[in-house]
matplotlib code that plots the C-alpha trace (Angstrom):
import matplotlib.pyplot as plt

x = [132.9, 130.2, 129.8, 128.5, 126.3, 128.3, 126.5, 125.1, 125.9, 126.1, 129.3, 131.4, 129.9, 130.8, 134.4, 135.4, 133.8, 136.1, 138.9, 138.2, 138.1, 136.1, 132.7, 133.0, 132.5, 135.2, 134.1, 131.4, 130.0, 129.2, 126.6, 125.3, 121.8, 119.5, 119.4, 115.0, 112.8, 114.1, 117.4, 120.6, 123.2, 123.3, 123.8, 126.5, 124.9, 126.0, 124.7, 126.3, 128.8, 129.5, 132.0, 132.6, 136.2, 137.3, 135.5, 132.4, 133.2, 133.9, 131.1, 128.5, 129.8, 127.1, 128.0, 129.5, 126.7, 127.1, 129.5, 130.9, 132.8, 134.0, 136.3, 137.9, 140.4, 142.4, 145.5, 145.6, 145.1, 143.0, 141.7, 139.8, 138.4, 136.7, 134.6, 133.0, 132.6, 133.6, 129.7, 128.9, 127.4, 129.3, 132.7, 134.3, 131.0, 131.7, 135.9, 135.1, 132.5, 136.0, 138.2, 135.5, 135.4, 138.6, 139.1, 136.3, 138.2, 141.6, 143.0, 144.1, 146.4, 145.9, 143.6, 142.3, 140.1, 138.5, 135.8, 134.6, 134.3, 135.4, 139.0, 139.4, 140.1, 143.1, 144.5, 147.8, 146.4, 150.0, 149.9, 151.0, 149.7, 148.5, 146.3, 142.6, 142.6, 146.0, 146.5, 147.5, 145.2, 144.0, 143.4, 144.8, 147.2, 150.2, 150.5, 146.6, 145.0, 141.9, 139.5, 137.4, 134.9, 131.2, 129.1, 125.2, 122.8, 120.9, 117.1, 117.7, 120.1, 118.0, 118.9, 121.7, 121.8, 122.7, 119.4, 117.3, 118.4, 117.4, 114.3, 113.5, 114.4, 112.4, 109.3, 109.6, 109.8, 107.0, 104.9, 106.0, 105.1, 101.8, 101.0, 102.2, 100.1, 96.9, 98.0, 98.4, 95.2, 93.2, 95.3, 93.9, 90.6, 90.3, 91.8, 88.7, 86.1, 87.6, 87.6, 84.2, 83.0, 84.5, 82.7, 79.4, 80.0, 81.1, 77.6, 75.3, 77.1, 76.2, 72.9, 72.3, 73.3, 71.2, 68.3, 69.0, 69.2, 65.8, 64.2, 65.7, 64.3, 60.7, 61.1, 62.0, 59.0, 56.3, 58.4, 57.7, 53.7, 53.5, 56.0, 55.2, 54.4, 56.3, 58.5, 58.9, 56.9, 57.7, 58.6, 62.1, 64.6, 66.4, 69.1, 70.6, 73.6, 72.2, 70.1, 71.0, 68.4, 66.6, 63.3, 60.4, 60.0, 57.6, 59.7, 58.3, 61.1, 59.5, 61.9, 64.8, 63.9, 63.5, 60.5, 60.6, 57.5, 56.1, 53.6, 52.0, 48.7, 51.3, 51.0, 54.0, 57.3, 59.7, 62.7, 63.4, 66.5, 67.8, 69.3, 71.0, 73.3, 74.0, 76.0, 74.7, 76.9, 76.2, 76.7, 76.1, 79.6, 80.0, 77.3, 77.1, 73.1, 71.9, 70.2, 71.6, 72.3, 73.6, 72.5, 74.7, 73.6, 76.2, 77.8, 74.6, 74.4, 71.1, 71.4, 68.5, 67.3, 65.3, 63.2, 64.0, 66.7, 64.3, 63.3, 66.9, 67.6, 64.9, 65.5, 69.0, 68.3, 65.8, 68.3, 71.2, 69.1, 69.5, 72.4, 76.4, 77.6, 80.3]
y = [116.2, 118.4, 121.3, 124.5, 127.5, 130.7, 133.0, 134.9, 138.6, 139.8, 137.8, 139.3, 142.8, 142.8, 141.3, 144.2, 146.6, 145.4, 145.1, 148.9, 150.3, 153.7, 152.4, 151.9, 147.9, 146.0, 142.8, 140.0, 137.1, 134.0, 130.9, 128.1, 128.0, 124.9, 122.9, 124.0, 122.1, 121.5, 122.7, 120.5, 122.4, 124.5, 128.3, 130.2, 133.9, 136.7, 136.9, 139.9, 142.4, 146.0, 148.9, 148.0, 146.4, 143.2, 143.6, 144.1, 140.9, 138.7, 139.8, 139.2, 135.6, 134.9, 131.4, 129.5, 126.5, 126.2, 126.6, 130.1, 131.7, 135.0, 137.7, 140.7, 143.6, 144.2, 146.3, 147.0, 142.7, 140.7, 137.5, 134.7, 133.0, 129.5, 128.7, 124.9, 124.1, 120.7, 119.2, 120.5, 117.2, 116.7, 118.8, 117.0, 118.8, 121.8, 122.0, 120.8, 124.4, 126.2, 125.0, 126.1, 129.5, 129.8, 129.7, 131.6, 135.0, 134.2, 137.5, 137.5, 137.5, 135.1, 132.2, 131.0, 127.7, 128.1, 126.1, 129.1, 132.8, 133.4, 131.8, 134.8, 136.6, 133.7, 133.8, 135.6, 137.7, 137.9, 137.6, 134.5, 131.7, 129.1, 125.9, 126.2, 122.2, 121.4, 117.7, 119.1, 118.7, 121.9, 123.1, 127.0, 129.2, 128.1, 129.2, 129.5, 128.6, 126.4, 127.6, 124.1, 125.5, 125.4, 128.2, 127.7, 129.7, 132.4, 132.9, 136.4, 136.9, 135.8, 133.3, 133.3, 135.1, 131.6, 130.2, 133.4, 132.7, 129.7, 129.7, 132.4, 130.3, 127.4, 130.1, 131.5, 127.3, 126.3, 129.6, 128.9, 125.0, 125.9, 128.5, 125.7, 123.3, 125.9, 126.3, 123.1, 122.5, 125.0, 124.3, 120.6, 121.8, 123.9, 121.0, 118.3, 121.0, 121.6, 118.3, 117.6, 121.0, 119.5, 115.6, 118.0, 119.7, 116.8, 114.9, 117.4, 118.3, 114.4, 114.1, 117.1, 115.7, 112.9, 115.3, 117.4, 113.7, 112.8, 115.8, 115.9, 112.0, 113.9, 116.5, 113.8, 111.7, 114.9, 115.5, 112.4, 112.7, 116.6, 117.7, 121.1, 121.7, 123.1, 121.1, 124.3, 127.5, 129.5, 133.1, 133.4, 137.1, 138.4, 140.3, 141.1, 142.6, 145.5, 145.9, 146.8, 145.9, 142.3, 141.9, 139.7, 137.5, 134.7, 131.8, 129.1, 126.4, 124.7, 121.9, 123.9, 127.7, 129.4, 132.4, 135.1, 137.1, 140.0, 137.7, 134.6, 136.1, 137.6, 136.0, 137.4, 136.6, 139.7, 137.8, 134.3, 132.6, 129.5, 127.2, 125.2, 128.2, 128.8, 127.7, 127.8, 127.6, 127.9, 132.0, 131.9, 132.2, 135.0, 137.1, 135.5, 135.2, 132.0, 129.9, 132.1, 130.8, 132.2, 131.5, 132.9, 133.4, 134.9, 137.9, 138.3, 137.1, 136.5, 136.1, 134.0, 133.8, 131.1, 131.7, 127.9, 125.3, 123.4, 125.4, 126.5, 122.9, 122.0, 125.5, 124.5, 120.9, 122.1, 124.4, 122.1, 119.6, 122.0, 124.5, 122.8, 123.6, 126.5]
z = [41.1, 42.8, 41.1, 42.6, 40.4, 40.8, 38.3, 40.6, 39.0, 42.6, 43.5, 41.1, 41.3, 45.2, 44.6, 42.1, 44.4, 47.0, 44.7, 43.8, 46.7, 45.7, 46.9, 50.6, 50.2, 52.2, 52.9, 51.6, 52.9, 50.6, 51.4, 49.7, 49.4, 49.7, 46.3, 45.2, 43.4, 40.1, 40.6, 39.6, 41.5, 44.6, 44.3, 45.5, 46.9, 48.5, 52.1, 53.3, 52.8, 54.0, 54.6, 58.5, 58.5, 59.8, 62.7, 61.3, 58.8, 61.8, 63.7, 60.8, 60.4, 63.3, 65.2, 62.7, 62.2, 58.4, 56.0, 55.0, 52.7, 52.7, 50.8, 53.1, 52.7, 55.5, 56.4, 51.9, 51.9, 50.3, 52.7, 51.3, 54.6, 54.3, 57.4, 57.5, 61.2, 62.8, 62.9, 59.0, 57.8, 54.7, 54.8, 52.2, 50.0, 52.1, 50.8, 47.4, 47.0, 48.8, 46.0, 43.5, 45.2, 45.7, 41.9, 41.4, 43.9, 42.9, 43.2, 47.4, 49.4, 51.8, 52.4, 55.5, 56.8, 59.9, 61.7, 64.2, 63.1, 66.7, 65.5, 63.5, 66.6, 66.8, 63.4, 62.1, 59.2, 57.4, 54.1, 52.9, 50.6, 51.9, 50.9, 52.1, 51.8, 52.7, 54.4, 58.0, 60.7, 61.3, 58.1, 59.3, 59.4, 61.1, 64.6, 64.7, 67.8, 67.6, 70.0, 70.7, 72.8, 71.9, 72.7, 73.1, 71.2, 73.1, 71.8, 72.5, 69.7, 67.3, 64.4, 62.4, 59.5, 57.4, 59.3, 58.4, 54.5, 54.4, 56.4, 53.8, 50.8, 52.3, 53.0, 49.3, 48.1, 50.1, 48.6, 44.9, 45.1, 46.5, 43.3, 41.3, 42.3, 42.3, 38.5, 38.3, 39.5, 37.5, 34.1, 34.8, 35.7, 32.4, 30.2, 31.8, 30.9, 27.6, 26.8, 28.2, 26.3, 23.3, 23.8, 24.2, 21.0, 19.2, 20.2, 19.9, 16.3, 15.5, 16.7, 14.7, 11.9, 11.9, 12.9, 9.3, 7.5, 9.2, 7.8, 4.2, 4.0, 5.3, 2.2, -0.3, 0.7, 0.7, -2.9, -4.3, -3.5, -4.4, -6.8, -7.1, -2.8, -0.4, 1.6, 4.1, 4.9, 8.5, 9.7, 9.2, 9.8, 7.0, 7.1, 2.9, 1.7, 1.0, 4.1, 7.6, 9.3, 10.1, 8.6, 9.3, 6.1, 5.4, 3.9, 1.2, 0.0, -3.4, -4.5, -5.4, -4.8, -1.7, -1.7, 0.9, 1.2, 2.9, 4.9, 4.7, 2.7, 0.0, -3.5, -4.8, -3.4, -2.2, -3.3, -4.9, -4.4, -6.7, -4.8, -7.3, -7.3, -4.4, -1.5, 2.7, 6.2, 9.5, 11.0, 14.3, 15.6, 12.4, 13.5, 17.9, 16.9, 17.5, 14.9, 11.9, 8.6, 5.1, 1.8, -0.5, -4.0, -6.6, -5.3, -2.9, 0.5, 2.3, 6.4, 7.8, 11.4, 13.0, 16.1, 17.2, 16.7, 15.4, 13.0, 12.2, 11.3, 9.6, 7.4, 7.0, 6.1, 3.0, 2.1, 1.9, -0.6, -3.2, -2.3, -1.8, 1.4, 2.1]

ax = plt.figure().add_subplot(projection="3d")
ax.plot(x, y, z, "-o")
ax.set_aspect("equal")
plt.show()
């Protein structure tokens, strides 16, 4: 059995307001909006409602080209109307939503199935029970007059306000599938540079590796015909624990010790750092400087700089001989 979405707050707020009395409300108009994207049921809203009477009910039903519910005091009585007019595609649909409405507003008086607002006008509004889906004919009051005739829509009256909803729902679909798909778009978009970002990363992170492997082979081989040279001597920043500034430092690796000194005609290093005891990691994204290292010795850490990336992984791969990695 179809079911129809009827949690719109709005529904019941109007009802009791009509049921009240103290706010002015006297009438409200119900339609069934066009299933959306994404949607499993249709939704009940309210299209309309007001303070105007009957009158103002029966005019605001327009012409009566799609099915219409609606909920009306008049004369201290409570009318449940159900319009679904003869060319509705699928009235069986159409009376199955009624029933669900009608249990939905089941404090009235009287209920009444129409097929033209303009039969209304035509219908005995005494209050009496009785079956919107009943199996006679005409589906109305008894003693109701059909009125058969078809009137032609006038461009100059505008559209009706059924037609208006829905060309508004189909408007507001049409806008929210098109910023979906722009998300879509750009969510897809970011994900394919991400990944490609990523596959970069993940290459250059390799071939680096195999760059540092290449030169701690180089410093084994110049080991194994000088023992006591340097494997590494460059212009390197420092940047100390205890410091806060960067300073230019001439920097000698020997084996397992790393020599800063105050330039490269000092004889006696500034600072010597043991690398057997000590541990290195990459800082760049710690301190956003590129090419930045730090050797940390103890409770002391030591930030180095490279002008190069080159040199920075050259540096790094003589320090990583002798220091365990962080």
């Amino acid at each position: 059995m179809a079911t129809l979405d009827t949690n719109d707050p709005k529904i019941l707020q109007t009802y009791e307001a009509i049921r009240a009395g103290d706010s002015g409300t006297d009438w409200m108009i119900l339609s069934v909006l066009p299933k959306l994207p994404g949607q499993n049921l249709q939704v009940l809203s309210v299209l309309a409602s007001g303070a105007g009477g009957f009158q103002e009910f029966q005019k605001e039903f327009g012409q009566g080209e799609v099915p219409l519910y609606g909920y009306v005091k008049h004369e201290n009585k409570f009318l449940l109307v159900e319009c679904v007019p003869e060319q509705t595609a699928n009235r069986a649909l159409a009376f199955t939503y009624g029933k669900q409405i009608n249990a939905l507003l089941k404090e009235h008086d009287s209920e009444i199935s129409i097929t033209s607002p303009s039969d209304l006008l035509e219908t005995p509004l005494t209050p009496t029970k009785v079956p919107l889906h009943s199996s006679s004919s005409s589906n109305m009051l008894p003693g109701k007059a059909l009125n058969q005739s078809t009137s032609s829509l006038s461009s100059d009256k505008g559209e009706d306000a059924q037609e208006e909803a829905a060309r508004r729902v189909r408007e507001h679909t049409a806008l929210k599938e098109q910023l979906k798909e722009e998300a879509a778009r750009k969510v897809k978009a970011a994900a394919e540079e991400r990944v490609k970002e990523q596959q970069w990363l993940k290459e250059k992170a390799a071939k680096e590796r195999s760059i540092k492997e290449a030169y701690k082979a180089q410093y084994q081989t110049m080991e194994d015909k000088n023992r006591k040279g340097a494997i590494l001597s460059n212009w390197f920043d420092q940047l100390t624990s205890n410091d806060r500034y960067w300073r230019k430092r001439w920097m000698v690796i020997h084996h397992t010790h790393l020599h800063l000194y105050k330039d490269q005609n000092s004889t006696k290093p500034i600072q010597t750092i043991d690398l057997r005891n000590s541990a290195v990691r990459d800082s760049v994204q710690e301190w956003y400087l590129p090419n930045t290292f730090t050797v940390r010795e103890g409770n002391a850490e030591h930030v180095l700089r490279a002008e190069g990336r080159e040199d920075f992984l050259r540096a790094v791969a003589a320090v990583e001989r002798g220091a365990s990695k962080l």
